[in-house]
DRENMI-991418 format. One record per residue: x, y, z of N, C-alpha, C in turn. Coordinates in pm, whole numbers. Layout:
BEGIN
SITE     n_X     n_Y     n_Z    ca_X    ca_Y    ca_Z     c_X     c_Y     c_Z
SITE       X       Y       Z       X       Y       Z       X       Y       Z
...
***
This chain:
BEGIN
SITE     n_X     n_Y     n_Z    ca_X    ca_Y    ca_Z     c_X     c_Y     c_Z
SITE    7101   11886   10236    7173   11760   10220    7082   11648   10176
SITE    6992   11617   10222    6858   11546   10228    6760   11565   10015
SITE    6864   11595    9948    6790   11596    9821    6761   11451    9743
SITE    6703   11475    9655    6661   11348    9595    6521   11275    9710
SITE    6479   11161    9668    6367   11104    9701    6387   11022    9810
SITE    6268   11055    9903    6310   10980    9994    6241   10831   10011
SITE    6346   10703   10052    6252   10580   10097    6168   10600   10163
SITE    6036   10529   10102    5926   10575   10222    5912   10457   10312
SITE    5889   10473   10407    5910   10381   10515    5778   10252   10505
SITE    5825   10141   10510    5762   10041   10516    5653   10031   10579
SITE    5534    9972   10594    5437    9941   10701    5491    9851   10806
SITE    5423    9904   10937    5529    9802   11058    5655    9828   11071
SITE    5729    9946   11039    5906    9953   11036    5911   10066   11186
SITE    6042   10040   11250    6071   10131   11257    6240   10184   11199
SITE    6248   10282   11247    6362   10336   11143    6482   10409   11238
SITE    6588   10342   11264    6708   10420   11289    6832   10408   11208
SITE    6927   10527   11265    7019   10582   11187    7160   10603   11247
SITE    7258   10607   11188    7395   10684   11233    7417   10749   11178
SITE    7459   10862   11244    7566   10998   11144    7644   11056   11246
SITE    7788   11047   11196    7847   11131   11225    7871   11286   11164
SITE    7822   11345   11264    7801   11522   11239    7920   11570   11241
SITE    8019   11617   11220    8147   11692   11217    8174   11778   11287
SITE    8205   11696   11421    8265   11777   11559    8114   11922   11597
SITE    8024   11869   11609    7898   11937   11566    7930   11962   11743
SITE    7899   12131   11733    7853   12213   11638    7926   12294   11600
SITE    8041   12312   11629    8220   12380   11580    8255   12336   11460
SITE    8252   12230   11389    8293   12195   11267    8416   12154   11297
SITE    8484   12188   11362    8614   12150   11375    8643   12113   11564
SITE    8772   12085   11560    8870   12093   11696    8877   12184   11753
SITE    8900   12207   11918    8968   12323   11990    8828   12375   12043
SITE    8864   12490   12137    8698   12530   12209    8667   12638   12130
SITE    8665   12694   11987    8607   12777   11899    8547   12742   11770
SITE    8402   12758   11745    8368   12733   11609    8466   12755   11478
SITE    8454   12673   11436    8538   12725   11279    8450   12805   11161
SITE    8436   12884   11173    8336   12991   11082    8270   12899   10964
SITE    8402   12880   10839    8316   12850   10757    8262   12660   10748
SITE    8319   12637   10851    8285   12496   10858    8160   12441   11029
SITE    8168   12552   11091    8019   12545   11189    7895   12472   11156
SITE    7851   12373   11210    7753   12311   11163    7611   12414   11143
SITE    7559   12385   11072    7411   12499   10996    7286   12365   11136
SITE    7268   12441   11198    7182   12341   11282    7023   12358   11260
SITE    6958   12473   11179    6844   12487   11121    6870   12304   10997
SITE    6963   12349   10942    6981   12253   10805    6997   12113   10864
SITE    7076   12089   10961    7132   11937   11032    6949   11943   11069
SITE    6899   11946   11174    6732   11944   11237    6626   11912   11112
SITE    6629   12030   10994    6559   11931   10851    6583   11874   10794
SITE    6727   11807   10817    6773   11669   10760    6743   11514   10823
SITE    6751   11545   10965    6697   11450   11043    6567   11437   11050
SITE    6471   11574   11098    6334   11532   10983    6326   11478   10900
SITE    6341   11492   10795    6358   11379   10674    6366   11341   10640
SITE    6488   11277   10741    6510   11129   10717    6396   11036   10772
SITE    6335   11096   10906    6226   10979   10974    6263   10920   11057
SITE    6386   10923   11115    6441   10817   11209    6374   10855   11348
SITE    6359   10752   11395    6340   10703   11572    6432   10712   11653
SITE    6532   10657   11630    6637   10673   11704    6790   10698   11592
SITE    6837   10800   11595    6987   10854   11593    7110   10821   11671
SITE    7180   10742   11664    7315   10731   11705    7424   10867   11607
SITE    7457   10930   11707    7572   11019   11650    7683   11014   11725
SITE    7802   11072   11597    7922   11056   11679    7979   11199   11653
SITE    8084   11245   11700    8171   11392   11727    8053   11468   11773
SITE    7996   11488   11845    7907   11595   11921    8031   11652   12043
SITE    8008   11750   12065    8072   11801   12157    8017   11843   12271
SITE    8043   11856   12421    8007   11873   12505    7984   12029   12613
SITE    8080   12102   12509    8089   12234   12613    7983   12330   12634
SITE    8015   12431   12709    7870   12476   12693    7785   12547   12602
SITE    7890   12592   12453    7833   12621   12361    7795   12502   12288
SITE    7827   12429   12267    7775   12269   12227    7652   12210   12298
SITE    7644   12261   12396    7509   12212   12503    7381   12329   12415
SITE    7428   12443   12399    7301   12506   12364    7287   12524   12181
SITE    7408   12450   12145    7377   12398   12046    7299   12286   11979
SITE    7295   12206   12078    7235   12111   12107    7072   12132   12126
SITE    7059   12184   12240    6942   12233   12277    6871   12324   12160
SITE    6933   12392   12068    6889   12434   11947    6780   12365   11871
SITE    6876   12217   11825    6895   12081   11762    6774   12030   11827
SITE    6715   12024   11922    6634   11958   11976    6510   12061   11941
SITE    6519   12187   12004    6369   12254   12011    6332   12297   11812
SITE    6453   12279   11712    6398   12281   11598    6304   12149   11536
SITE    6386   12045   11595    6361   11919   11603    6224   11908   11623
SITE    6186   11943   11750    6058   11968   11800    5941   12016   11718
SITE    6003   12148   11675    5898   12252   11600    5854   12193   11427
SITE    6032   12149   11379    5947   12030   11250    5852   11935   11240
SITE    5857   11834   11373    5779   11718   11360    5673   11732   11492
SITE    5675   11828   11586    5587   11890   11644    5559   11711   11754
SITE    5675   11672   11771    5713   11602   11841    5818   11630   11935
SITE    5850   11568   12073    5952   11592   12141    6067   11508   12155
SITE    6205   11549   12159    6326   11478   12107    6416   11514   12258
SITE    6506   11390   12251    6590   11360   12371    6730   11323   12321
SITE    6810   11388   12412    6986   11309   12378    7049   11262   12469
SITE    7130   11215   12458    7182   11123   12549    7358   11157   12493
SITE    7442   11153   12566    7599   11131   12518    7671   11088   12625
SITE    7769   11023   12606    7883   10967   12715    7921   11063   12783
SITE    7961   11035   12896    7984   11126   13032    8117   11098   13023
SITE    8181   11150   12935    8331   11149   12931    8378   11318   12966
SITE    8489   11359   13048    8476   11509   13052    8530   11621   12961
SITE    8555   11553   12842    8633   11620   12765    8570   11720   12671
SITE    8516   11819   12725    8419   11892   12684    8411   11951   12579
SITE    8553   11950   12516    8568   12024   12328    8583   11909   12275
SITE    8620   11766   12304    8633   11641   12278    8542   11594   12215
SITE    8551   11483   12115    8436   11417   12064    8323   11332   12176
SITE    8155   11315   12131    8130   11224   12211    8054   11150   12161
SITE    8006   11033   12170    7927   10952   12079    7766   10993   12202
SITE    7680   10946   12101    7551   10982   12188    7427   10924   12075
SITE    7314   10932   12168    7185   10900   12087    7031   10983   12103
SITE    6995   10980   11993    6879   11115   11954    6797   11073   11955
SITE    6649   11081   12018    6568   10998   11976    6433   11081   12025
SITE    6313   11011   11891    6187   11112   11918    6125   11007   12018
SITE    6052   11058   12121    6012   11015   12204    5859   10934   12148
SITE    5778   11023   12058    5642   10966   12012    5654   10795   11958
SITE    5819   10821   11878    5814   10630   11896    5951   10574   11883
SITE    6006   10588   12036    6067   10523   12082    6097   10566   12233
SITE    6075   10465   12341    6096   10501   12459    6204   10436   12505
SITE    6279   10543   12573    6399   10489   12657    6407   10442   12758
SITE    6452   10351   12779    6482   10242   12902    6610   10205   12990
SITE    6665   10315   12977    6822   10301   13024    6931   10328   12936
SITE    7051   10342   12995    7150   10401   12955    7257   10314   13000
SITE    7399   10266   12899    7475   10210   12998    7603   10278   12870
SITE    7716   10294   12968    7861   10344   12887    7877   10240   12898
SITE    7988   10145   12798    8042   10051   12742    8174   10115   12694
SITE    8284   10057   12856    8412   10133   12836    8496   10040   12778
SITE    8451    9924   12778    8555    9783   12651    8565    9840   12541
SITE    8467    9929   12488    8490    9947   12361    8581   10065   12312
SITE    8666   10160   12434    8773   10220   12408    8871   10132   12381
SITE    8971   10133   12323    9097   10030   12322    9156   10035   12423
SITE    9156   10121   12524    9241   10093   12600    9187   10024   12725
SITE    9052    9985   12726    9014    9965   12842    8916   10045   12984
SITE    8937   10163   12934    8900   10316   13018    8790   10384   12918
SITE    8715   10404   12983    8619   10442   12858    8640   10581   12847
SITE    8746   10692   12902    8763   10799   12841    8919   10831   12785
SITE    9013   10729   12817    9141   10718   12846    9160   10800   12678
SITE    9272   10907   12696    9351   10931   12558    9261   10982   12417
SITE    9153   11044   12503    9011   11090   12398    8954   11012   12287
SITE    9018   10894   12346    8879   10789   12296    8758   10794   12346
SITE    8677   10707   12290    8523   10680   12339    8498   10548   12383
SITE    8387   10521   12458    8348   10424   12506    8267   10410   12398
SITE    8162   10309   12443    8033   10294   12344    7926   10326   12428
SITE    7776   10389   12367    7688   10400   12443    7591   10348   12400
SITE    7526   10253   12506    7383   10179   12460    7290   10257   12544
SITE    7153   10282   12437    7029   10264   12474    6948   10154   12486
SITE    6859   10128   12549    6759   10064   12528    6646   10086   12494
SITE    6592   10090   12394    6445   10154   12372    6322   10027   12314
SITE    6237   10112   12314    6072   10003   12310    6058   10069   12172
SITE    5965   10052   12068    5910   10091   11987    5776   10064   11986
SITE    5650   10114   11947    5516   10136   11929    5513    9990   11934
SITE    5508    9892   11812    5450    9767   11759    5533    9611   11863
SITE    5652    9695   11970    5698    9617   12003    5818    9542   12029
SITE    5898    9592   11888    6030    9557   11905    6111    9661   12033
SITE    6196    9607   12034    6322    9663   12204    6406    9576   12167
SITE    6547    9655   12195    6649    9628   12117    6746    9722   12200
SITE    6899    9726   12241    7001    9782   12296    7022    9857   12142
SITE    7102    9978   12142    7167   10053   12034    7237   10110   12083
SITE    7369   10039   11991    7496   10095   12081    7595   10208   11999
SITE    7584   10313   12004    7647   10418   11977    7830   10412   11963
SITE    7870   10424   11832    8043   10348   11869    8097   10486   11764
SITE    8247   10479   11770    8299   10560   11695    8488   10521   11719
SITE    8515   10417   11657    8646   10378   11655    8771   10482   11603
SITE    8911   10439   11627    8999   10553   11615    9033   10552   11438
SITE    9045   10651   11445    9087   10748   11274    9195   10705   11274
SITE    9243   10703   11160    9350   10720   11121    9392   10612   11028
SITE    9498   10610   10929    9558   10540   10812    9708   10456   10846
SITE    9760   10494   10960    9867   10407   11034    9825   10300   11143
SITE    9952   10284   11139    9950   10090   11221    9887   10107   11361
SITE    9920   10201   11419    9874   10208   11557    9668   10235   11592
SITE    9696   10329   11484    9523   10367   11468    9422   10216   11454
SITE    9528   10165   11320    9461   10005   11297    9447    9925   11394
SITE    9514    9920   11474    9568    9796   11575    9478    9813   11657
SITE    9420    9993   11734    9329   10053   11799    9200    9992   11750
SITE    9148    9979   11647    9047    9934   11581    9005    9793   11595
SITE    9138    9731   11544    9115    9595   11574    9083    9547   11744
SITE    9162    9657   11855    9104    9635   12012    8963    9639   11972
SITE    8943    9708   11966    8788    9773   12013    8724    9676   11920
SITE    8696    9628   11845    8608    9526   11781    8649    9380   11837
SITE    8739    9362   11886    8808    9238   11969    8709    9208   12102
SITE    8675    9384   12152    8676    9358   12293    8489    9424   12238
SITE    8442    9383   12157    8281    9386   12127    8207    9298   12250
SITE    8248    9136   12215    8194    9029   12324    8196    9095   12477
SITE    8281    9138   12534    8303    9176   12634    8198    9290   12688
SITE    8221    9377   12573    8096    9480   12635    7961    9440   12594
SITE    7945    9292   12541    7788    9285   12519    7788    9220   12616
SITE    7885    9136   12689    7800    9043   12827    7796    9147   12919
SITE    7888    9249   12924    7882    9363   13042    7725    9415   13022
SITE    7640    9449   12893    7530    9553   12904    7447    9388   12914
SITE    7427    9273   12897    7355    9185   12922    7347    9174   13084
SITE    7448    9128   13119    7464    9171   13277    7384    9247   13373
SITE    7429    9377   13315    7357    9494   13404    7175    9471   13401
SITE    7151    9411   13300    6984    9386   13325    6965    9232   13237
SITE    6969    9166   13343    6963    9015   13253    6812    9021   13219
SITE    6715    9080   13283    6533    9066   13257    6547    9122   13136
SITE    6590    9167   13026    6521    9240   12933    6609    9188   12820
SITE    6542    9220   12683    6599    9185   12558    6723    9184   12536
SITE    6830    9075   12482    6925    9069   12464    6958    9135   12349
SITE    6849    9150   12257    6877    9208   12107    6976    9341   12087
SITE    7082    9346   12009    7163    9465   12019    7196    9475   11843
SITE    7225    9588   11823    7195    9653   11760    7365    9784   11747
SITE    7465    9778   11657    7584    9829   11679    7571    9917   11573
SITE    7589   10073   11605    7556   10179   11487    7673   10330   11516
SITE    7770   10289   11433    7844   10443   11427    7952   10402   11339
SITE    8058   10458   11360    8161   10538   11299    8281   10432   11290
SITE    8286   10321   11197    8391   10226   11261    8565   10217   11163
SITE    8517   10343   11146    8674   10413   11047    8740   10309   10973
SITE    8665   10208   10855    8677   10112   10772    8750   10177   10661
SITE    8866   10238   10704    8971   10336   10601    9120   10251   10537
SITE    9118   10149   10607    9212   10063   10556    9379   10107   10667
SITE    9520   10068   10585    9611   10141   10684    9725   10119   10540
SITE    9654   10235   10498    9745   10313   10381    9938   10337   10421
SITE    9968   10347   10557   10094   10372   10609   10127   10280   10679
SITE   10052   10175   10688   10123   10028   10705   10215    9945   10626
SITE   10342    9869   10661   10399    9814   10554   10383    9652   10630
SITE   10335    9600   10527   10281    9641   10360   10143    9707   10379
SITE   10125    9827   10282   10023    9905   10283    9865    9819   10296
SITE    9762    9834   10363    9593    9755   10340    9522    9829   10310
SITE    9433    9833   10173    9296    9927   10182    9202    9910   10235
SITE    9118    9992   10234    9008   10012   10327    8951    9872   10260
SITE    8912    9834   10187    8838    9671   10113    8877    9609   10213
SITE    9069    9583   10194    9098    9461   10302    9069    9473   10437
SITE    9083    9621   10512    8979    9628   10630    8861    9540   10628
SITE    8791    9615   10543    8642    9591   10551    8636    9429   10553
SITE    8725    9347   10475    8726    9209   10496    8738    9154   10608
SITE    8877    9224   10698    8909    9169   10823    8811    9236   10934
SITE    8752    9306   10929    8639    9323   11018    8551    9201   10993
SITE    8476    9187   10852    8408    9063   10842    8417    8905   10936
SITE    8567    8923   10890    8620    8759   10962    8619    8795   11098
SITE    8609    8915   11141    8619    8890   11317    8534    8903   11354
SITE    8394    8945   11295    8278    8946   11319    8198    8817   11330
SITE    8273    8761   11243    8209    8607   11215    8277    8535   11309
SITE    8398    8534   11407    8480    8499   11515    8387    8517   11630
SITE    8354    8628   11650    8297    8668   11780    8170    8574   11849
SITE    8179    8560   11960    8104    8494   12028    7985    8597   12125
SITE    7881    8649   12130    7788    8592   12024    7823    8679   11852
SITE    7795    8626   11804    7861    8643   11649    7771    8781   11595
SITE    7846    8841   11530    7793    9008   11514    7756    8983   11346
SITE    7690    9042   11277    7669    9032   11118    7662    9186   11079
SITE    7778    9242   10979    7750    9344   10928    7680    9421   10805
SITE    7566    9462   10867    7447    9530   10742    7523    9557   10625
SITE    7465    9528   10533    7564    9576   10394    7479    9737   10377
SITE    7559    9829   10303    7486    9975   10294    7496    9988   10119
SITE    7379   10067   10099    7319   10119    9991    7332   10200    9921
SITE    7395   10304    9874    7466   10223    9832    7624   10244    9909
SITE    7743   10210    9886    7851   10123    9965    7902   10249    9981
SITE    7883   10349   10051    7972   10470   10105    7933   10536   10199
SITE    7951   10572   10277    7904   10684   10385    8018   10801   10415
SITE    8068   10862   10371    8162   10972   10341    8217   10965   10227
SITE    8333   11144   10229    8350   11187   10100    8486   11250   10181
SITE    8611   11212   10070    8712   11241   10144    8782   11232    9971
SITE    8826   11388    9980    8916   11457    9873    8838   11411    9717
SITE    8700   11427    9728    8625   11395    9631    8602   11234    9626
SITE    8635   11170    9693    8627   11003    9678    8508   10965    9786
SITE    8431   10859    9748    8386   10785    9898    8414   10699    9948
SITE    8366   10703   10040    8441   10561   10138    8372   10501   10224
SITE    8396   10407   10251    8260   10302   10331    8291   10281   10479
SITE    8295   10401   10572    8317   10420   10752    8231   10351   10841
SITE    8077   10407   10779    8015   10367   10902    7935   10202   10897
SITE    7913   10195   10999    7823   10049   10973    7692   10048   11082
SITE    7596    9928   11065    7513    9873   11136    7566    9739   11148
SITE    7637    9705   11305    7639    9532   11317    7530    9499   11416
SITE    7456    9354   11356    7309    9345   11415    7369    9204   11454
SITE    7317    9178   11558    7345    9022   11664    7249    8921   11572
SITE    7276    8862   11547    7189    8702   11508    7077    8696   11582
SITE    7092    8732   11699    6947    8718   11773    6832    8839   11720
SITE    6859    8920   11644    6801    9046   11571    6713    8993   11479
SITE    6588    8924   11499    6519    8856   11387    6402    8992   11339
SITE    6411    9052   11429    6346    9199   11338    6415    9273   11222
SITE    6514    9210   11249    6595    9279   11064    6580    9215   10975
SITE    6507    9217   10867    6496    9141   10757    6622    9104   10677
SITE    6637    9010   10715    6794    8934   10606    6748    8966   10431
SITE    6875    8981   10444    6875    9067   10276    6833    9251   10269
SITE    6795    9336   10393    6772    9445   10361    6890    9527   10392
SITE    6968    9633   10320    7078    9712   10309    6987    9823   10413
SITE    7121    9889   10473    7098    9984   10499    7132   10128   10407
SITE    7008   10249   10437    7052   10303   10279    7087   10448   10320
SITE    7268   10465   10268    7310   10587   10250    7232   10697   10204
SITE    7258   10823   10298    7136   10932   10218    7228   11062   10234
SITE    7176   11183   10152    7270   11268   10117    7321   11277   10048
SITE    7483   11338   10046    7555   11356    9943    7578   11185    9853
SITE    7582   11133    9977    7641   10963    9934    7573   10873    9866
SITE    7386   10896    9883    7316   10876    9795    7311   10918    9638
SITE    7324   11042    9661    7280   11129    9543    7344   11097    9447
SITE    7550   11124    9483    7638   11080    9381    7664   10915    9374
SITE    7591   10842    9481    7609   10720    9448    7767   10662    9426
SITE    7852   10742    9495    7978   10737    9552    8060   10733    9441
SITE    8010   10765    9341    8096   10836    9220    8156   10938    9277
SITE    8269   10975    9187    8390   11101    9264    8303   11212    9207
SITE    8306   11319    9327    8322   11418    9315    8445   11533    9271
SITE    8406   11591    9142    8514   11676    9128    8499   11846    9160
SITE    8574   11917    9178    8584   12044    9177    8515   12073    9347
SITE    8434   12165    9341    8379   12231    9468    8277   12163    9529
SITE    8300   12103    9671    8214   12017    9717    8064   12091    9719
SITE    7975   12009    9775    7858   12108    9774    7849   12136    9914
SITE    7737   12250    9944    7721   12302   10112    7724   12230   10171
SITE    7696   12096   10155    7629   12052   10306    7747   12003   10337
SITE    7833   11960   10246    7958   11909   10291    8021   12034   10404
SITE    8020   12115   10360    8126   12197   10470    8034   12257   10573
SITE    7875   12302   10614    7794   12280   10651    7736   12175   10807
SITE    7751   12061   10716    7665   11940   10771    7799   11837   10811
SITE    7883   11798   10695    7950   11693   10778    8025   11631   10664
SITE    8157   11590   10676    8171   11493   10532    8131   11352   10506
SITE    8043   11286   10644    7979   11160   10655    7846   11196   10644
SITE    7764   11098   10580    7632   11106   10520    7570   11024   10618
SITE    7435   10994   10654    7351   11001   10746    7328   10810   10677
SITE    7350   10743   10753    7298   10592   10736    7159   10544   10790
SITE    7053   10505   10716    6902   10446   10772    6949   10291   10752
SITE    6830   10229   10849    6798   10099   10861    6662   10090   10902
SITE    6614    9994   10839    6485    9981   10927    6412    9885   10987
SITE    6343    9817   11073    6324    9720   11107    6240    9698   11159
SITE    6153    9532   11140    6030    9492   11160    5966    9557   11293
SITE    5865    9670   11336    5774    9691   11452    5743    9605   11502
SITE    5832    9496   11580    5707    9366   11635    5826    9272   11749
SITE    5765    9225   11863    5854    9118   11902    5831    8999   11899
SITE    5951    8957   11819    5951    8814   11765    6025    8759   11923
SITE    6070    8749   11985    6136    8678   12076    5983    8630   12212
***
């Protein structure tokens, strides 16, 4: 998945990411792998090598116990590429064939500092209610300094009114779960850091119909509403999935104003399929990694090693 050239990482950066993996490691729904759509976890492990990231936010991981030693796979290949040691983390929701949002991270540079579920950010209030997700923050340190919350999200699917409306909760009720994880440890960095899956698909079966653009607008304006006020990373280029040969712009990075380790003006940059075709349509037969790896492409960001606060 990982073809073409890679950004080489800045001096002083460090580097995290979102991807949603595709119900990894089943490929699909229900408690049985789907043969030809099973995630390739040799291939997912040298993609995340490659990319360089520190910390991974992922979303659809699954929890059961073939998913656990799938997982554990994911980690000891992890290991053996960068000959470093790697940690995960996922919401303690019990829905064990269920999606879960979670975070990956190499330990050589980035240390973890806690864990908190962030159940505001289900719509309903319950952070497992109706196989939604909560949100999950880390806290981690980096080598040069920066520490920063990263909050693991994955809003509801779908192209109808109800899915939308779901969406619009959960970005409504953002403020709420940032004073909740401020709260739980007022001594430490307020800096946060919002990375996953925020299904910017529009509501095609709404009347009157919205595309994903006008989404992507009305997320903007409520971002710019919110108290403390959220800013969304622009991406590199503007797609992170591939749906019936088209791309589409799902995932995001929203970084708090107080985030002065992100350099204003730097995109975060699509990699993979979404790079490669540069979100031109794909026609005819997708390529492997799509059915493989995932139909969402792996998002980097990177940001200043240092604390400015």
């Amino acid at each position: 998945m990982a073809r073409g050239d890679r950004s080489p990482r800045a001096p002083g950066a460090a580097r995290v990411g979102t991807w949603n993996v595709r119900w990894f490691p089943d490929g699909g729904p229900g408690s049985r792998p789907h043969e030809e759509k099973a995630t390739d976890v040799a291939w997912l492990a040298c993609t995340i090598a490659w990319l360089d990231v520190d910390v991974l936010a992922v979303q659809e991981f699954k929890a059961s116990a073939r998913a656990q030693r799938g997982t554990s796979a994911l980690l000891d290949e992890l290991g053996r590429l960068t000959r470093h040691q790697w940690r995960v983390r996922l919401d303690g929701c019990p829905n064990a064939d269920g999606q879960h949002v979670g975070l990956l991270w190499r330990e050589e540079r980035a240390t973890s500092l806690g864990f908190v579920e962030l159940a505001e950010l289900n719509p309903h209030g319950e952070a497992c209610k109706d196989q939604l997700r909560p949100g999950l923050a880390g806290y981690f340190r980096f080598p040069g300094g920066l520490d920063l919350h990263l909050v693991s999200v994955h809003l509801k699917s779908g192209p109808e009114r109800r899915s939308y409306d779901l969406r619009r909760r959960s970005v409504a009720a953002l403020p709420a779960a940032l004073r909740a994880l401020a709260a739980g440890a007022p001594e430490i960095d307020a800096d946060v850091l919002v990375a996953g899956d925020l299904n910017t698909m529009g509501c095609r079966k709404c009347s009157p119909a919205g595309t994903a653009e006008e989404e992507l607008q009305v997320l903007e304006r409520e971002l710019a509403a919110l108290r403390p006020e959220l800013v969304r990373v622009a991406a590199d280029p503007a797609c992170t999935e591939y749906y019936g040969g088209k791309g589409g712009l799902l995932d995001h990075f929203l970084a708090a104003r107080s985030l002065t380790e992100l350099p204003r003006g730097r995109p975060a940059r699509a990699a993979g399929l979404c790079g490669e075709a540069a979100c031109r349509r794909v026609r005819g037969e997708m390529p492997a990694s799509y059915e493989r790896l995932s139909d969402h492409c792996p998002l980097v960001l990177e940001l200043e090693d240092r604390d400015a606060d």
